[in-house]
C-alpha positions as CSV (number, residue, x, y, z in Angstrom):
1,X,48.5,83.1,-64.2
2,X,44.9,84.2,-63.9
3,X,43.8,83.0,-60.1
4,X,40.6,82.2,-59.3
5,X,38.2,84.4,-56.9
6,X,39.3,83.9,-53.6
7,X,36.6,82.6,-51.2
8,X,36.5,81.4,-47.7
9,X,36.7,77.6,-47.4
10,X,36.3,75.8,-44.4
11,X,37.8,72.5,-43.5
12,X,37.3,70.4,-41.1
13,X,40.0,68.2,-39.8
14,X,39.9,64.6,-38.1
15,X,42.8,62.4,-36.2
16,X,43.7,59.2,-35.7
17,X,46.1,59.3,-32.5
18,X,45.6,57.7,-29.3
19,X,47.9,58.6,-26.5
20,X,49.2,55.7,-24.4
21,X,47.5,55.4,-21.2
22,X,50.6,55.2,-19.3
23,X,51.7,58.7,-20.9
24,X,49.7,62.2,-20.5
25,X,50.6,64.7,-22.6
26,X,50.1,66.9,-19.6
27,X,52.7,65.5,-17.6
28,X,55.5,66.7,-19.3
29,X,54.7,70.2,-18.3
30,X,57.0,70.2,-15.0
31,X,59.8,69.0,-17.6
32,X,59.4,72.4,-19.6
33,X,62.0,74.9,-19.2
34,X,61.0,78.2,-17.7
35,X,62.3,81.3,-18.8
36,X,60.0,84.0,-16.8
37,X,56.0,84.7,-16.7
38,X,54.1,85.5,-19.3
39,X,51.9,88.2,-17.4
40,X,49.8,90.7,-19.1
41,X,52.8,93.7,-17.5
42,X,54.2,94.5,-20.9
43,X,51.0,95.0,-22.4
44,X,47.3,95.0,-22.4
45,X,45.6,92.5,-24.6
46,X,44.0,95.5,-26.2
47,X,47.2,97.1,-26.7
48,X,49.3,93.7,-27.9
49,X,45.7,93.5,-30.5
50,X,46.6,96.8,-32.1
51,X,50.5,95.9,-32.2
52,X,49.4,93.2,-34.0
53,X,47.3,95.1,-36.2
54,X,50.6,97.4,-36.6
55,X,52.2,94.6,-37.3
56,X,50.1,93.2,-40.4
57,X,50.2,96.7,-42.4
58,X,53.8,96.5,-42.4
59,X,53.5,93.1,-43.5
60,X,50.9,93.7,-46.4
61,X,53.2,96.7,-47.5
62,X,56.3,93.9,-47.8
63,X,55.2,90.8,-48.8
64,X,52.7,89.3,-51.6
65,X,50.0,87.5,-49.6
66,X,47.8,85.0,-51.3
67,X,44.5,85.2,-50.2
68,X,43.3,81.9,-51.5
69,X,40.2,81.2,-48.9
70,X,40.1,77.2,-48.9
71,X,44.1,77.0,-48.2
72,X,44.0,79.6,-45.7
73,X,40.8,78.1,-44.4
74,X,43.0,75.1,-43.9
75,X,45.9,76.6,-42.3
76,X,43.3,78.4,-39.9
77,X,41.9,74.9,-39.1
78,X,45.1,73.3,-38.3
79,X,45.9,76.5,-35.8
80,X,42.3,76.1,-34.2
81,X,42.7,72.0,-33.8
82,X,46.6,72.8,-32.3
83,X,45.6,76.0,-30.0
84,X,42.1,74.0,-28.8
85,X,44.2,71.8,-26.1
86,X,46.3,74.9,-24.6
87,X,45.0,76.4,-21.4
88,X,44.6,79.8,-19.8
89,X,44.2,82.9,-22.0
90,X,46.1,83.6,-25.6
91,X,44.9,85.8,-28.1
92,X,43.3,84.5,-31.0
93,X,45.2,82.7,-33.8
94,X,44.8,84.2,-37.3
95,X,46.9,82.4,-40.1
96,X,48.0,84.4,-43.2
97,X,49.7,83.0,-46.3
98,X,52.6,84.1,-47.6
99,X,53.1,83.7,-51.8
100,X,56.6,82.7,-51.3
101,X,58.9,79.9,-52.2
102,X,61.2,80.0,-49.4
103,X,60.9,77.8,-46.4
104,X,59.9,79.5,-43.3
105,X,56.7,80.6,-40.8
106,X,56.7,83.4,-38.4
107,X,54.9,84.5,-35.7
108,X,54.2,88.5,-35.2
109,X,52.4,90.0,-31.9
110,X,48.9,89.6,-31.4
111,X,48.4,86.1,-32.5
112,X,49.2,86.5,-36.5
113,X,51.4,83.7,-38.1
114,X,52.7,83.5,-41.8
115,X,52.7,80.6,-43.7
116,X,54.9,80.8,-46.8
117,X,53.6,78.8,-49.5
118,X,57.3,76.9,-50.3
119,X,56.8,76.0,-46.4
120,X,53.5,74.2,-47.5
121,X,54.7,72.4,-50.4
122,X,57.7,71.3,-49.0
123,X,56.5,69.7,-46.1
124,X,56.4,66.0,-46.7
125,X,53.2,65.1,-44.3
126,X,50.3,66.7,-42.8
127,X,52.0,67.0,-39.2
128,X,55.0,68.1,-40.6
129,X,53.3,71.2,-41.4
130,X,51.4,70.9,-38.3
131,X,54.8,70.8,-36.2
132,X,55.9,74.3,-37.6
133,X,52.3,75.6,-36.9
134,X,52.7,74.5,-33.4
135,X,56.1,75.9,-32.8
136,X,55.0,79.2,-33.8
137,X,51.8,79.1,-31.8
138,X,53.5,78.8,-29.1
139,X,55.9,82.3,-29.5
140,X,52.8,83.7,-29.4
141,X,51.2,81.6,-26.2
142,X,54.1,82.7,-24.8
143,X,54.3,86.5,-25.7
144,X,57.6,85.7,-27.1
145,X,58.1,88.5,-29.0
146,X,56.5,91.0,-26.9
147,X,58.7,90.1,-24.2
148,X,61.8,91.1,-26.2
149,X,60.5,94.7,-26.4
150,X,59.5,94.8,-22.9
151,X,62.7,97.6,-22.6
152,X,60.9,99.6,-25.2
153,X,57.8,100.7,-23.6
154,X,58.1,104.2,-24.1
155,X,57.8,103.2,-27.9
156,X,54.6,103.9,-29.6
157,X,52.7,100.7,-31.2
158,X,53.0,101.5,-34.7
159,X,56.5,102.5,-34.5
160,X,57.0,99.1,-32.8
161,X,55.0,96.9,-34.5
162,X,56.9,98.5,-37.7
163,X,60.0,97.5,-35.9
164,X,59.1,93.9,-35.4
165,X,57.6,93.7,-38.4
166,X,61.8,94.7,-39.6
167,X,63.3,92.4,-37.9
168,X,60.9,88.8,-38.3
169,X,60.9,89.4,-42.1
170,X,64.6,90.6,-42.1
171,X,64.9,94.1,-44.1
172,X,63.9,97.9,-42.9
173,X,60.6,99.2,-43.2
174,X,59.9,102.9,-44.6
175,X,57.9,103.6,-41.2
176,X,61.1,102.8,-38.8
177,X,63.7,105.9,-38.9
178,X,66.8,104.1,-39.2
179,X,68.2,105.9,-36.2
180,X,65.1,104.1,-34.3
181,X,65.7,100.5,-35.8
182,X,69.6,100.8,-35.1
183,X,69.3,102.0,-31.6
184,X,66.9,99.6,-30.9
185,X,68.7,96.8,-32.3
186,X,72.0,97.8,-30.7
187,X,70.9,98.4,-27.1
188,X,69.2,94.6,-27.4
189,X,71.0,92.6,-30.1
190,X,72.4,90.2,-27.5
191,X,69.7,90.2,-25.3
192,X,67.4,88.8,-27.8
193,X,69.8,86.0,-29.1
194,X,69.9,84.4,-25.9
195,X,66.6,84.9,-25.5
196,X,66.0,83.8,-28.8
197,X,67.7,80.2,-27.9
198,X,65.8,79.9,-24.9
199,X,62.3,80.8,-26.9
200,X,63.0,78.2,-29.5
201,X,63.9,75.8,-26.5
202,X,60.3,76.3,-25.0
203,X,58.5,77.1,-28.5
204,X,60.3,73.0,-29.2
205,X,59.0,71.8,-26.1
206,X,55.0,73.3,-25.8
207,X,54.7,72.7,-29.5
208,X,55.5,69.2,-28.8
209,X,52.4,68.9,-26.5
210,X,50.4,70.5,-28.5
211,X,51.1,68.1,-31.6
212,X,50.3,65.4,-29.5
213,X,46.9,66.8,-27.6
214,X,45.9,67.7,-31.0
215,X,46.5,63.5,-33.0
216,X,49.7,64.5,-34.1
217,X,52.7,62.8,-34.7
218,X,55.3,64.3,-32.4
219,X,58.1,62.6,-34.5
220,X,56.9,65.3,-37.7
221,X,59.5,68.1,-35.2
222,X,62.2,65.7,-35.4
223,X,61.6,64.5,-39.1
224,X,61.0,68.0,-39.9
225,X,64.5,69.6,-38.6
226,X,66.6,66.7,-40.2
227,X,64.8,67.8,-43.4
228,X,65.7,71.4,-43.0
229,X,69.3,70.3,-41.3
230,X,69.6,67.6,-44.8
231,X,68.6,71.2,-46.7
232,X,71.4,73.3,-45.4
233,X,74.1,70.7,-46.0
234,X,73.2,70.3,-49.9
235,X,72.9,73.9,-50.0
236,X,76.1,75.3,-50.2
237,X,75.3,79.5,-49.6
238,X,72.6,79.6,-47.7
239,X,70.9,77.9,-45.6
240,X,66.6,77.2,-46.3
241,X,65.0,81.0,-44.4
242,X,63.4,79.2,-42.0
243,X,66.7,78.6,-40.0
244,X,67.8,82.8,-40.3
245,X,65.0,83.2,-38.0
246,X,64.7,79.8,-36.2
247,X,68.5,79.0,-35.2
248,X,69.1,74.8,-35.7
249,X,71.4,72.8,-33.5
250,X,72.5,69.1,-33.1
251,X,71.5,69.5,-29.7
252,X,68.1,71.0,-30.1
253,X,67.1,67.7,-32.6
254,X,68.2,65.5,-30.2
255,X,66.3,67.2,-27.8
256,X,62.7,66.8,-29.4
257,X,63.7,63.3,-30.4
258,X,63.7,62.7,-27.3
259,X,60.9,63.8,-26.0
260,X,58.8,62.6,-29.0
261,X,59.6,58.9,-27.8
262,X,58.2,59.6,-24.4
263,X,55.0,59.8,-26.4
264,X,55.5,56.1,-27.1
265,X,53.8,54.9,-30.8
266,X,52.9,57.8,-33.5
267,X,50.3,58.1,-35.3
268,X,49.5,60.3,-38.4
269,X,47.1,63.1,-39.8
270,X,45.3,63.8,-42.4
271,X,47.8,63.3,-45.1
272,X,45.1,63.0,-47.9
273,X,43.4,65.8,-47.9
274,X,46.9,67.6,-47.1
275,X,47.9,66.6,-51.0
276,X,45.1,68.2,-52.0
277,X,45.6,71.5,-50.6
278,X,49.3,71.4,-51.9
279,X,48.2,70.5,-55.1
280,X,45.7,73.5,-55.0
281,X,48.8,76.2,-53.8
282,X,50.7,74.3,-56.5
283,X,48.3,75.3,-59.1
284,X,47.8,78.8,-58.3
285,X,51.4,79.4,-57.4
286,X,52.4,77.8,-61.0
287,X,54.8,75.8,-58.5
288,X,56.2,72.6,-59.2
289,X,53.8,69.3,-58.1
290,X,55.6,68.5,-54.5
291,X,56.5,64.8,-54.2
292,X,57.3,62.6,-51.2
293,X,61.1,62.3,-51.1
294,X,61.6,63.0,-47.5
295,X,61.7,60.7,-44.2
296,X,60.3,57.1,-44.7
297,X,57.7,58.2,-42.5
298,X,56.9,60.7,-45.5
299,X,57.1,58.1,-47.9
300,X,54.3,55.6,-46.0
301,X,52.2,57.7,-44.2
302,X,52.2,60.7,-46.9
303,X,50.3,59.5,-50.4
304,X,48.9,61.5,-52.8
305,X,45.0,61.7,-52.6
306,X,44.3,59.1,-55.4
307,X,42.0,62.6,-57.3
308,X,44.9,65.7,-56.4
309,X,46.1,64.4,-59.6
310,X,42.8,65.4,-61.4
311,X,42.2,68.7,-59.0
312,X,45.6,69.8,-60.0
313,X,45.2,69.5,-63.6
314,X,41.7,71.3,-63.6
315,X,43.0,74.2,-61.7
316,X,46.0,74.9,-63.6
317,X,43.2,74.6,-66.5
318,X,41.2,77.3,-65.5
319,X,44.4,78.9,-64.7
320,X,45.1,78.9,-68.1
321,X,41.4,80.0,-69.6
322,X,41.0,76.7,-70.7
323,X,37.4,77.1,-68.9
324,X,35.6,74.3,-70.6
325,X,38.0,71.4,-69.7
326,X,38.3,72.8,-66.2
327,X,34.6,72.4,-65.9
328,X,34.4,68.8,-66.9
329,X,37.4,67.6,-64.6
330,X,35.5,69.6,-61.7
331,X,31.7,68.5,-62.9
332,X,33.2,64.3,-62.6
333,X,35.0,65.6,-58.7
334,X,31.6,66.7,-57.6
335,X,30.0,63.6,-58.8
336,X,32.6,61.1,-57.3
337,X,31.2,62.5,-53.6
338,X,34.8,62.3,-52.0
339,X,35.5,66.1,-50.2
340,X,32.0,67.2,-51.9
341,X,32.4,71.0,-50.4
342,X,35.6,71.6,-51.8
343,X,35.5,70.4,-54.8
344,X,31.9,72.1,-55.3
345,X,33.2,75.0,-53.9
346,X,36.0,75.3,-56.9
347,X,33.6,74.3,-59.3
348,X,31.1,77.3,-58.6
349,X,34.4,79.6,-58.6
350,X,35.0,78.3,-61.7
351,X,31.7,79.3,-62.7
352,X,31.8,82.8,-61.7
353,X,35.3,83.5,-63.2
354,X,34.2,82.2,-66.5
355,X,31.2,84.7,-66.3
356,X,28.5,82.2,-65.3
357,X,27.0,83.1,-62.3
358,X,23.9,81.8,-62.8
359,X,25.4,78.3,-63.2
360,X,27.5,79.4,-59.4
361,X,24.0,80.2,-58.2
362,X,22.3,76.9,-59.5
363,X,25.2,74.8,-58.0
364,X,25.8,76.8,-54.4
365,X,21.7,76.4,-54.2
366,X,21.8,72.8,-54.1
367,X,24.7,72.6,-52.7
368,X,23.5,74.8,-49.4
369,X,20.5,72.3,-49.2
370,X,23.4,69.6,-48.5
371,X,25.2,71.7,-46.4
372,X,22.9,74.1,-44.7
373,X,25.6,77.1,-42.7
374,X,28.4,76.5,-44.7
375,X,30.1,80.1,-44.3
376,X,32.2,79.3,-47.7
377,X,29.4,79.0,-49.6
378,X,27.1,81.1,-48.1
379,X,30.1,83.7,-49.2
380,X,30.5,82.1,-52.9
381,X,26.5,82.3,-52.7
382,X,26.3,85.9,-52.2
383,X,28.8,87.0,-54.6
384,X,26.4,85.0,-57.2
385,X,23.6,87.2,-56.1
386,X,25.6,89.9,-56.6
387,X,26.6,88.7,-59.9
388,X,23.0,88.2,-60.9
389,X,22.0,92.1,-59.6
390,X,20.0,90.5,-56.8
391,X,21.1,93.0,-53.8
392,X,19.0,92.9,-51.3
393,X,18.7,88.4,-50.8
394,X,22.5,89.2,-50.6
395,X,22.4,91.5,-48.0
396,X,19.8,89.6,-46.1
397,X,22.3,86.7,-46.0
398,X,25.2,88.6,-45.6
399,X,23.6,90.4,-42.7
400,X,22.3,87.2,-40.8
401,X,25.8,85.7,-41.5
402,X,27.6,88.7,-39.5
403,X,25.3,89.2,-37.0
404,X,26.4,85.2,-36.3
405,X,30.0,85.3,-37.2
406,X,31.0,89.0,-36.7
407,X,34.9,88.0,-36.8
408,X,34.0,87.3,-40.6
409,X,35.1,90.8,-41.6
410,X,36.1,89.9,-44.7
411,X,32.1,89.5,-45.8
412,X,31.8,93.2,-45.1
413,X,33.2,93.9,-48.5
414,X,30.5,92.1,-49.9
415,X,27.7,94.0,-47.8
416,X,29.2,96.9,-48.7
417,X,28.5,95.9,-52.4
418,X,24.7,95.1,-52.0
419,X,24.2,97.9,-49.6
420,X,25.1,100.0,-52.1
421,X,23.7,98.8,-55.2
422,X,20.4,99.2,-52.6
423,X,20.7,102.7,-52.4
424,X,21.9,102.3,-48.8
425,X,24.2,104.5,-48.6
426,X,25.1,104.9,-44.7
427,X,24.6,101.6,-44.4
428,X,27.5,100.6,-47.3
429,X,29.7,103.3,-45.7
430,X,29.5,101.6,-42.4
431,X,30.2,98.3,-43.7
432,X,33.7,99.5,-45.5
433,X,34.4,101.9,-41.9
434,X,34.2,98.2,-40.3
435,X,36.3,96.1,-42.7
436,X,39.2,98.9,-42.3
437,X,38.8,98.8,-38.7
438,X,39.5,95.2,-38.6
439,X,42.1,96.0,-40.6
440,X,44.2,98.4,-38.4
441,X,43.4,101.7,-40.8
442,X,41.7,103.8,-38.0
443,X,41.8,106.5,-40.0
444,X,40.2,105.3,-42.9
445,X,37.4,103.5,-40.4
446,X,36.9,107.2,-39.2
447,X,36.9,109.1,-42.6
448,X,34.2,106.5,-43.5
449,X,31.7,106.9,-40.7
450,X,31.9,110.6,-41.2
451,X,30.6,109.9,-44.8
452,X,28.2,107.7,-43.8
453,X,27.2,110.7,-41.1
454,X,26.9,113.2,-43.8
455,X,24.2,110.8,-45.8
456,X,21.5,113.0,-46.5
457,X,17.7,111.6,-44.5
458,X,19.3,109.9,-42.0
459,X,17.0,108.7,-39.7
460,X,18.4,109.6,-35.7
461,X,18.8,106.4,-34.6
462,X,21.2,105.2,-37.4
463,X,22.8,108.6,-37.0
464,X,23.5,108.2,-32.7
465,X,24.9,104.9,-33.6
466,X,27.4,106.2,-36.0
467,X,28.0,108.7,-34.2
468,X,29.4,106.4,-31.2
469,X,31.0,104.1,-32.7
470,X,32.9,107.1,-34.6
471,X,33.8,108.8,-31.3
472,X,35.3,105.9,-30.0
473,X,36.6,105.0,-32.7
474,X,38.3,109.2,-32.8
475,X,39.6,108.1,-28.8
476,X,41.7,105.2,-30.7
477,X,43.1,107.4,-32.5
478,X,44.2,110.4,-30.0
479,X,45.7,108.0,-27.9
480,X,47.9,106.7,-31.1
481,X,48.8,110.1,-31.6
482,X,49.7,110.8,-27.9
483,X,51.7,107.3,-27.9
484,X,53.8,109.1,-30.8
485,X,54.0,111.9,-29.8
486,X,55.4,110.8,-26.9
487,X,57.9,108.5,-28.0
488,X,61.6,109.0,-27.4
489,X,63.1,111.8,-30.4
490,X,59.4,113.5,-30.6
């Protein structure tokens, strides 16, 4: 299936619960089982950043990621709305997708969680999904993983975030000698399944609050587990892969049914625009449509958007090339005003993969005078400009855009683009040495600010900055190397 550019899309989410006066979802703190501090001892938040970042090039070497910008976008919303009521420090959420059918979510170090896309067309209700996004949240609140490997200090952070990366997603990596993984494995395996228990015990319990701070439905854990539990009975060899790394007891259901009725009356999300987003990773997966079949809770509370019908169907259209019957069924969604971002936001993609941009450009214009800052289509916007040769109003708006939302690094891909078509070289070389960084590839980030160094006219003040940011960028590195070279077998 041909996808459609992938652009940011950003949702924003509402909720409908109110919380009982007579219960605070604070109160249940002193109830939550404690299984040690979570300190900053095993390591820095600098250091558990760059295991993280470790972490996500083993991933991206493994798995297929979809980068679909309005689903992610919406997984990224759900975090932010879950993680907004937790207090104290935590490292930043940042939600991936996964373009897999199984059912399962993981959390790795440094705040990244995986969202397989059978997870998020098989949940039957918006706080369903939220439930599993709150769970793994909080492994990473609570350093969960991190703490496992607290023995294995003396390990260098790509070798252990290669490690970890091994064991969440189940197989061997090429960067973990296999001497490393079994030693590692061995000296801990018990250790880490009774720690394992207890995590999952408190990951249950804080994700419980978190679902109801947030105007969730603290019933979705419980209706969610008896739909993974009714899952493994009908499946006779194996059991859905969310329970491999998630371990499901009798005991642990009745648990979090339990505490979901000290919540008192539920209440429910979003479960609308939810259909629409499944109907979108439906499309673009070439999945089947997901239907409510699930708890009766599902079945009331869960209904199709009356128009993911109609936005499934024009997808899998322009999936298809069928171009012009996309753009009809996406030309009567913007008129009917209902979600007017997204579905304006698909309609200009649609635009710019049939090899219209000017149409895109016509469209985003108007549609930035409705929604003046929208970073999706400021993105969308650009890429137009680019589309039309019109560089340099792209890298004006790229520019302001960063200099405001500089965790956007995805947008220096783009600035890269018009830099270059400017004749900007340095600046272009820059860009790309600061999307890599983001990335974890230091020393790709280095190799590209020595480019932009040798740019021929470069005027002194351009060339002092580069030539910090490249030196401490080059400290980064030696202390990598050291942290190897170093490491137990070196």
């Amino acid at each position: 299936m041909r996808q459609l550019p992938q652009l940011l899309f950003t949702t924003l989410l509402t909720g409908c619960l109110l919380i009982p006066a007579g219960i605070q979802a604070d109160s249940l703190s002193a109830q939550l089982p404690d299984i040690g501090k979570v300190g900053s001892s095993v390591l820095s938040p600098r250091a558990e950043q760059q295991l993280g970042q470790e972490f996500m090039r083993s991933v991206r070497g493994s798995l297929k990621l979809l980068d679909d910008r309005p689903t992610t976008a919406y997984l990224q919303g759900l975090a932010d709305r879950l993680a907004s009521s937790l207090q104290g420090e935590h490292a930043p959420i940042t939600v991936f997708l996964v373009d897999d059918p199984s059912i399962n979510a993981f959390a790795g170090p440094g705040g990244f969680i995986g969202i397989h896309t059978g997870l998020l067309l098989s949940a039957q209700t918006e706080d369903e999904l939220a439930s599993v996004m709150a769970h793994e949240i909080a492994h990473v609140t609570q350093r969960h993983l991190v703490r496992a490997f607290q023995d294995n200090q003396r390990m260098s952070l790509p070798t252990m975030g290669a490690l970890i990366a091994a064991m969440v997603l189940g197989g061997t990596n090429p960067q973990v000698g296999e001497a490393v993984l079994a030693s590692a494995v061995a000296n801990s395996a018990q250790q880490q399944l009774t720690h394992s228990r207890g995590s999952e015990q408190e990951a249950d319990n804080i994700g419980l609050e978190m679902l109801v701070n947030a105007n969730f439905s603290p019933y979705a854990m419980v209706d969610f587990f008896e739909t993974l539990q009714n899952k493994q009975q009908l499946t006779e060899f194996s059991a859905p892969e969310f329970l491999r790394t998630h371990p499901l007891t009798v005991g642990r259901i009745a648990d979090a049914r339990n505490r979901a009725a000290q919540f008192g009356p539920q209440a429910f999300g979003d479960s609308a625009y939810f259909s629409l987003i499944q109907a979108r990773t439906a499309a673009l997966t070439q999945r089947p449509w997901p239907t409510r079949h699930g708890s009766a809770a599902a079945k009331t509370h869960s209904p199709h958007h009356p128009l993911a019908p109609q936005y499934f169907q024009a997808l899998s259209d322009a999936g298809q090339g069928n171009f012009d019957t996309a753009r009809e069924a996406l030309s009567q969604l913007v008129k009917t005003n209902e979600h007017p971002v997204l579905f304006r936001y698909s309609a200009a993609q649609l635009d710019l993969t049939a090899n219209q941009p000017q149409k895109a450009h016509d469209l985003l214009k108007q549609s930035l005078a409705l929604f003046p800052g929208n970073l999706p289509l400021i993105e969308l916007f650009a890429e137009s400009l680019l589309r039309l040769q019109q560089p340099e109003p792209a890298l004006r708006l790229l520019k302001s855009t960063l200099r405001k939302y500089p965790e956007q690094f995805h947008l220096f891909r783009p600035y890269a683009q018009a830099a270059n078509a400017l004749g900007l070289e340095s600046e272009a070389y820059r860009a790309l040495a600061e999307l890599q960084y983001a990335q974890g590839n230091l020393h790709q980030a280095v190799d590209y600010l020595e480019k932009a160094l040798r740019t021929p006219n470069l005027a002194t003040y351009d060339r002092l900055s580069l030539q910090a940011r490249q030196d401490m960028l080059k400290a980064e590195v030696s202390l990598q190397e050291l942290s190897i070279a170093q490491e137990p077998g070196n």
